[in-house]
Structure formats: structure tokens, C-alpha cells
C-alpha positions in Angstrom: -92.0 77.0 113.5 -89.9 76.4 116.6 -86.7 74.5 115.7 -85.3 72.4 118.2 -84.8 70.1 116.3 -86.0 65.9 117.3 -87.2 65.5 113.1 -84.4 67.0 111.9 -82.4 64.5 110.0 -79.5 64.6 107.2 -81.5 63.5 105.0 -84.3 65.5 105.1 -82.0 68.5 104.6 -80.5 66.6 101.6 -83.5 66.1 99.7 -84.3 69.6 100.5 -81.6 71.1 98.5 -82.9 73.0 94.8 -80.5 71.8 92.2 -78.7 75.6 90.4 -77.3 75.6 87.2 -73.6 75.6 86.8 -73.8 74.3 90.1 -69.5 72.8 91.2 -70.2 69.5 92.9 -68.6 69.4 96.3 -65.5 67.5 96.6 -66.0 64.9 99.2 -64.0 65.3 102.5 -61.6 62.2 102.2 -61.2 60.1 105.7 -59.4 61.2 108.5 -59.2 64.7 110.1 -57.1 67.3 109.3 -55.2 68.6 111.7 -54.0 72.3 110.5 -51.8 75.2 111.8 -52.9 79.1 111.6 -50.1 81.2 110.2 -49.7 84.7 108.9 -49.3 84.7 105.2 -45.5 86.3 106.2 -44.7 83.1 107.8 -40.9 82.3 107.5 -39.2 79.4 105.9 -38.1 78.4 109.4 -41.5 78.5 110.7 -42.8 76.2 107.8 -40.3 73.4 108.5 -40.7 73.5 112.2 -44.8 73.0 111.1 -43.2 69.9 108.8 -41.4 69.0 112.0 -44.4 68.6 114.0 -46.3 66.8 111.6 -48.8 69.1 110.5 -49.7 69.1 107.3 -52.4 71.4 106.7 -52.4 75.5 107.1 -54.5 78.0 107.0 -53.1 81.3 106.3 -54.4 84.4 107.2 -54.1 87.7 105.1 -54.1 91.3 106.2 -56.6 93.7 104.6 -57.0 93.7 100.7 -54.6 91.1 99.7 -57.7 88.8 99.9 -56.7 88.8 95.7 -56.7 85.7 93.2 -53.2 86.9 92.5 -52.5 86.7 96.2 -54.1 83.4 97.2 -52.3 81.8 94.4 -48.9 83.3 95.1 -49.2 81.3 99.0 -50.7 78.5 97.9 -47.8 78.0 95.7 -45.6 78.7 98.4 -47.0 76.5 101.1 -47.1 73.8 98.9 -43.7 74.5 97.7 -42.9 73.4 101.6 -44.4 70.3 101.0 -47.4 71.5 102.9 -51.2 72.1 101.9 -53.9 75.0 102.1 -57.1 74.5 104.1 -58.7 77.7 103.6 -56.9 81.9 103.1 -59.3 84.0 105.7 -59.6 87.4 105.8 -60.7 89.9 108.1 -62.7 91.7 105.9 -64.8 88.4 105.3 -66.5 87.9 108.5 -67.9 89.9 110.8 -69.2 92.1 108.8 -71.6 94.7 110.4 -73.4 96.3 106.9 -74.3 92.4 106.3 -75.5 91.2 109.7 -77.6 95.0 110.6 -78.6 95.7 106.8 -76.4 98.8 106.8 -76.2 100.9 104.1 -72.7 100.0 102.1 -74.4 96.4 102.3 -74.5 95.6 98.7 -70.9 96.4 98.2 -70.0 94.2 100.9 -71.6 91.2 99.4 -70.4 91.5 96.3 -66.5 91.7 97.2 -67.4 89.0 99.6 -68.7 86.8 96.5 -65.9 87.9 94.4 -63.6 86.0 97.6 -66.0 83.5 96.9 -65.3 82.9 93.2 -61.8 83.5 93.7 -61.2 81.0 96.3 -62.5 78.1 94.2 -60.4 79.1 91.1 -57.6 78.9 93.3 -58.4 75.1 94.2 -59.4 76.1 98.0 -62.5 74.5 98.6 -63.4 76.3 102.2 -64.5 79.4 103.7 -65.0 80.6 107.4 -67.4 83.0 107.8 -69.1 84.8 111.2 -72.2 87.1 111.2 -71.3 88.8 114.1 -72.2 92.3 113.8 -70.2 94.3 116.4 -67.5 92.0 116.7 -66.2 89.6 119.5 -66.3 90.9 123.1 -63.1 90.7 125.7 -62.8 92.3 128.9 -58.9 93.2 130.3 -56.1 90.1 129.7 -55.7 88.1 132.2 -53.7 85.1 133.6 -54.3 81.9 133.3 -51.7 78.5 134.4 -48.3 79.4 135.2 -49.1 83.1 134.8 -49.4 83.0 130.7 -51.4 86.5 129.9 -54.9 85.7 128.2 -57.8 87.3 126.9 -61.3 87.3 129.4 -64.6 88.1 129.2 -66.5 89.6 131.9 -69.8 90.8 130.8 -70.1 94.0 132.9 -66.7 95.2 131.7 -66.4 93.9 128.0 -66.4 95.4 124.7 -66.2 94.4 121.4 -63.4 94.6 118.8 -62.8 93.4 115.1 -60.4 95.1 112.5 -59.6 97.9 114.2 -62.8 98.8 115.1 -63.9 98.9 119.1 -67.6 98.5 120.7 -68.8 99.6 123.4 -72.0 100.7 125.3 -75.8 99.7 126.0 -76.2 100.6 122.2 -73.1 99.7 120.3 -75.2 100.8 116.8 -77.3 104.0 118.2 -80.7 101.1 118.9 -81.7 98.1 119.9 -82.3 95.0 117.0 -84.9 92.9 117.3 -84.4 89.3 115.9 -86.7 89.6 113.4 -85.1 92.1 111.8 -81.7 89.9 112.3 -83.1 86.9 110.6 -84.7 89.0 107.7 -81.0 90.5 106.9 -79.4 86.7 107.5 -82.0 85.4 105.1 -81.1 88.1 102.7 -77.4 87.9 102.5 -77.2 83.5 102.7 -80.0 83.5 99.9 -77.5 85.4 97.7 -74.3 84.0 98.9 -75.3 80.2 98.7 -75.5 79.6 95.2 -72.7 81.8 94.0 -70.3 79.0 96.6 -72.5 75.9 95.0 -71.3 77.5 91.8 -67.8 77.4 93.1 -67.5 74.2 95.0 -66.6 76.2 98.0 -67.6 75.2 101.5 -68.9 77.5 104.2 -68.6 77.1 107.8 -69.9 79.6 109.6 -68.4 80.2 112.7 -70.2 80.7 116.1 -71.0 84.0 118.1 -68.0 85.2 120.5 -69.3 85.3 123.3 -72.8 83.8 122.9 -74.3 85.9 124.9 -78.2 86.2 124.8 -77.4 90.4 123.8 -75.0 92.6 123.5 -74.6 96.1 122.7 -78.3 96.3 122.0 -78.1 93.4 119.1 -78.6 89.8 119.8 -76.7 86.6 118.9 -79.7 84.4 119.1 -78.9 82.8 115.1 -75.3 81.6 116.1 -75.3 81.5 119.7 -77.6 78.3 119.8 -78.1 75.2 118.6 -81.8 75.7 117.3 -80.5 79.1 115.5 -77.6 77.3 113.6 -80.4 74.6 112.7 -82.9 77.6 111.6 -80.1 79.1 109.8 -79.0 75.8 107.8 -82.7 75.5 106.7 -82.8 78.6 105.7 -79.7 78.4 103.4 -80.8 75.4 102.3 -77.3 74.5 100.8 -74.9 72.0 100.6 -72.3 74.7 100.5 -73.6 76.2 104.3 -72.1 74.6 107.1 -70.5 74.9 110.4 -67.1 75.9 111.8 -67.9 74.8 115.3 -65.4 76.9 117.8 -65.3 74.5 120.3 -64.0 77.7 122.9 -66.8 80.0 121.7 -69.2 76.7 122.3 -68.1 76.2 125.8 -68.1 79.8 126.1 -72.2 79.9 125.7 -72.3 76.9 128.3 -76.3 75.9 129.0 -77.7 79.3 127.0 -76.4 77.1 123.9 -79.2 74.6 124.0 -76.7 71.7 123.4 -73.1 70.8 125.5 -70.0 71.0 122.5 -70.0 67.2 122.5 -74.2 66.8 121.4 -73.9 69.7 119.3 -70.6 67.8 117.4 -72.5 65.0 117.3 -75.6 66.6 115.9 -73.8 68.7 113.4 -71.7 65.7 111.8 -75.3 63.6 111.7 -76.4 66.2 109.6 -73.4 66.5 107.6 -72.6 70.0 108.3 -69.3 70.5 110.7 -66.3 71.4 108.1 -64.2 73.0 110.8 -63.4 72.6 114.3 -61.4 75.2 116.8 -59.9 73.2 119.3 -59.8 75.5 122.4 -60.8 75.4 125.8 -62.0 78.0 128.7 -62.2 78.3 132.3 -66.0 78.7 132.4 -68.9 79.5 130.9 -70.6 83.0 130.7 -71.0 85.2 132.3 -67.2 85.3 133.7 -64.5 83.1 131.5 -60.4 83.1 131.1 -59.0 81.8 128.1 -56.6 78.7 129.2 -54.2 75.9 127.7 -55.9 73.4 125.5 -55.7 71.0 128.6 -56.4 73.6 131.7 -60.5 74.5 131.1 -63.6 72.9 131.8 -64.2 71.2 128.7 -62.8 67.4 128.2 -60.6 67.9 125.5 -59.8 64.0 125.0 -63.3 63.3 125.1 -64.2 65.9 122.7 -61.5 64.4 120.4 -62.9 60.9 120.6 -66.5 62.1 120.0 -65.1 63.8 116.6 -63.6 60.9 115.9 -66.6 58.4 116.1 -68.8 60.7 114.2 -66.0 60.4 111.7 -65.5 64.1 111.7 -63.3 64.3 108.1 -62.7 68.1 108.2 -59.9 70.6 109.5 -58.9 71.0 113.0 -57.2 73.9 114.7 -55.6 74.9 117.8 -57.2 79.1 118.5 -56.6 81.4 120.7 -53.7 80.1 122.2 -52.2 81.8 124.9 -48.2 82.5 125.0 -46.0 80.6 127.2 -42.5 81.7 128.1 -39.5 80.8 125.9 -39.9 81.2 122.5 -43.1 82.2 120.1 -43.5 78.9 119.5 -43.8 77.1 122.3 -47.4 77.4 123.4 -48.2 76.5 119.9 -45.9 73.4 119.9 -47.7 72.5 123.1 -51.1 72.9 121.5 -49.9 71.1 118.4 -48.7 68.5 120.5 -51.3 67.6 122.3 -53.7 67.7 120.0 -51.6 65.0 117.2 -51.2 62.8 120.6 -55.0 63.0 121.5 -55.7 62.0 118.1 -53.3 59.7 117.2 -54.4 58.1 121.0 -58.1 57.6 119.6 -57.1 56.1 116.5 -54.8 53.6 117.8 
């Protein structure tokens, strides 16, 4: 059945969900959005009062690979809120992106089981959301290049790019020795959500999964056809058929796709929040769409950033917000991020005046 999706409502997809025992109820998102600073989980004491200083009061701290343990997560959760700050989510390289999943490789049940054991472990540790991408040979860049002011940022052009993710690089017509077809794609999707859903019901944990980056219509022989479109992320949430599987929507990696998306970031918002899927939002901006793009300062791209704010505000977006992929300025570390950080508390605060 082709998904575009006019009948698609919230409510349909809510009366669509199949009770599980020992099912967590969702904690409901309270009002307001979130707006949230990444940080390394070695982030220094200076660093978290400078976060306290801009007003942020929400993290989300990554961790470097196998420290994604209960012991760990409840070690900088204590921390961070020792600071008088609060945890969004913990990610993980080793949770996302992960080609045995997405291509049905062989090592795939192992994968799925450490990635419900995350799972589980997150929601003992009171941390109630997950990003996760299906990506399966990681996200594509092309040389870094400049962008206002001469600040060094990643590109993409697509005769040039290759893709990279924890330590691995891709490259090539056939990244993975063939071409996939999307059927088999949607057959290994279908296989890994219809195990991962109810073991995050059981948890209380939320899901967003996190667009394609690029979304480009193939690459490396595989396609990105389930999260490089609208219709695909509606297939996929159907398919799930969870109120734990939802959307981080990367507003960059959205603007990135441009018309091959289906939907423009601000209808796509808009349709996401009706159906009361978008958890997450990366607030980022590029020069262009595919097939040529530079990453740029929040307020330097082609997408309208105060715009965009305002439409997440009057769909009463209640989730977390991020600035991503934020290219240096000169001065100190911090100042492109205070810039980002900035701009994105006045934007907000500007809307809900």
C-alpha cells in the first residue's frame, strides 16, 4: 500500500497499538521544550557551570565505546544532576548505525541483544529516551570546507563523498560487495523494530529514530529510502506499531534531503507532532540541499531558523532540542556553541513572549 499519507491520523495509529504485558506506561512529555547541550561524558566542572550560565538545563552526554553500562549511565547521571543539571538521553556509538541490523549481516543477533540490554538499562536508570539511526554504511562527507567568516566545516558533494561512523570509512559504487534492494531493507527493518519495540514499551523508554545523512535516493549500492522520506518514516512507524517508536527529526539532515524528502522540515514538523511522534529535534542548518551542501552557523543556511522555531512551538513540540554539528569559530571551544546556544534560548524565548 503506498503511504503518503492524507488518512493518516494520530489517532488511528493510537488505536492501532497491541497492548504487551509488563508493558512501562510512557511518562508524558511535560509542556515546554527542552532545550539541551551535547557534551562528552569527560565534560569538566567548568564546562557544566558555563552550561548553568547559559541557561540550559538539559544534557545529553555522549559515551565512548563500551561504557554504554548501567554502572556507567548511573555514575553521570548522578553527576550531571549533582550540577544542578538533568539527563535527556546517554548515546552511544555503538547504538546506531549499525550495519549487521540495517543489511541482515551475520553477527546480527548479537547486536540486537546488546542493543536491548542499552535498552533495559536506560530505563532502570530513569532516562526515558533513546536516538537511534538505521543507517547502514554510515553518514557521508566530502573534504571540510568553509563556511562564514572562514570557520572550517564538514560538506557533502556526492561525486566525492564517503561514508564514515566509528572508525569505520565507506567508500565505492558497492560500499558492502552488492547492491540492496528495498525490499530486502524493509524485511531486515521490520525484523529488528518488531523485536526492539516491545522490549522499550517494557521499559518506558522512547525511541526517536534519527534521519538518513545524507538522504540521498542511494549510496554505496544501498538505499535510504525508509529514513530519507516522509512516506518511509510513516511506513516505518506503522510498521513498529509502538508508542515507544518515534522521531528524532535532524532538522540539518532534513534540509539536507531538500524536495527528494517528500515534505519541507517545517510540514514534516508539523506532521510528525500531529501524529505524536517527534521526541527530538537537531537544530542545524545548511547551505543547500543535495546534491552539493556546506554545513553553516545556525543562522547562515537556507532553512528559516526562526520560523522553524515558531512552527515547533505551535505544534507544541514538548521534547528536547539541540544545537548539531556546529562548526568552530575562532577564540575559544566554546564560542560557536555559546553562539548556537544563544540564539537558539533567544529564538525561543522570542516565540513565547
Amino acid at each position: 500500500m503506498e503511504i503518503t499519507r492524507r488518512n493518516f491520523s494520530a489517532a488511528a495509529m493510537a488505536a492501532s497499538f497491541i497492548p504487551r504485558m509488563n508493558e512501562e506506561p510512557l511518562e508524558p512529555l511535560s509542556p515546554g521544550i527542552k532545550i539541551s547541550m551535547q557534551v562528552d561524558e569527560k565534560v569538566s566542572d567548568d564546562d557544566l557551570t558555563w552550561i548553568k550560565q547559559m541557561g540550559i538545563d538539559y544534557l545529553n552526554v555522549q559515551t565512548g565505546t563500551g561504557r554504554a553500562t548501567l554502572e556507567n549511565v548511573l555514575a553521570i547521571k548522578a553527576r550531571v544532576e549533582a550540577a544542578g543539571l538533568k539527563v535527556w538521553n546517554i548515546p552511544n556509538n555503538d547504538n546506531r548505525n549499525i550495519e549487521e541490523i540495517t543489511l541482515g549481516l551475520p553477527g546480527r543477533a548479537a547486536k540486537i541483544e546488546w542493543l536491548k540490554q542499552y535498552i533495559r538499562d536506560t530505563g532502570k536508570a530513569g532516562i526515558k529516551y533513546i536516538t537511534y539511526a538505521h543507517m547502514a554504511n554510515g553518514i557521508w562527507s566530502s573534504k571540510p570546507e568553509t563556511t562564514r567568516g572562514g570557520g572550517e566545516s564538514r560538506s557533502f558533494h556526492l561525486a566525492t563523498a564517503k561514508g564514515y561512523w566509528n572508525g569505520k570509512v565507506y567508500e565505492g559504487p558497492l560500499t558492502h560487495g552488492r547492491k540492496y534492494s528495498k525490499e530486502e531493507l524493509w524485511e531486515n527493518y521490520t525484523y529488528f523494530i518488531r523485536q526492539i519495540a516491545p522490549v522499550a514499551e517494557e521499559a518506558g523508554v522512547r525511541i526517536g529514530i534519527h534521519p538518513d545523512d545524507p538522504p540521498v535516493p542511494e549510496l554505496g549500492g544501498i538505499p535510504r529510502h525508509i529514513f530519507g522520506t516522509f512516506d518511509g518514516y510513516v511506513r516505518a512507524l506503522e510498521i513498529a506499531n509502538s508508542p515507544s517508536i518515534g522521531v528524532c527529526l535532524c532538522c540539518g539532515t532534513w534540509a539536507e534531503g531538500g524536495e527528494h524528502t517528500g515534505k519541507n522540515v517545517f510540514e514534516a514538523a508539523r506532521a510528525l507532532a500531529q501524529m505524536g511522534k517527534l521526541w527530538k529535534i537537531h537544530f542545524r542548518n545548511v547551505t543547500s540541499p543535495i546534491p552539493d551542501f556546506v554545513e553553516t552557523y545556525i543562522d547562515n543556511g537556507y532553512t528559516n531558523m526562526p520560523k522553524l522555531m515558531k512552527t515547533l512551538v505551535d505544534v507544541d513540540f514538548r521534547g528536547n532540542l539541540i544545537a548539531d554539528h556546529v562548526p568552530p569559530m575562532a577564540g575559544a571551544r566554546q564560542s560557536s556553541w555559546a553562539y548556537s546556544m544563544g540564539y537558539i534560548r533567544a529564538l525561543y524565548n522570542s516565540v513565547i513572549a
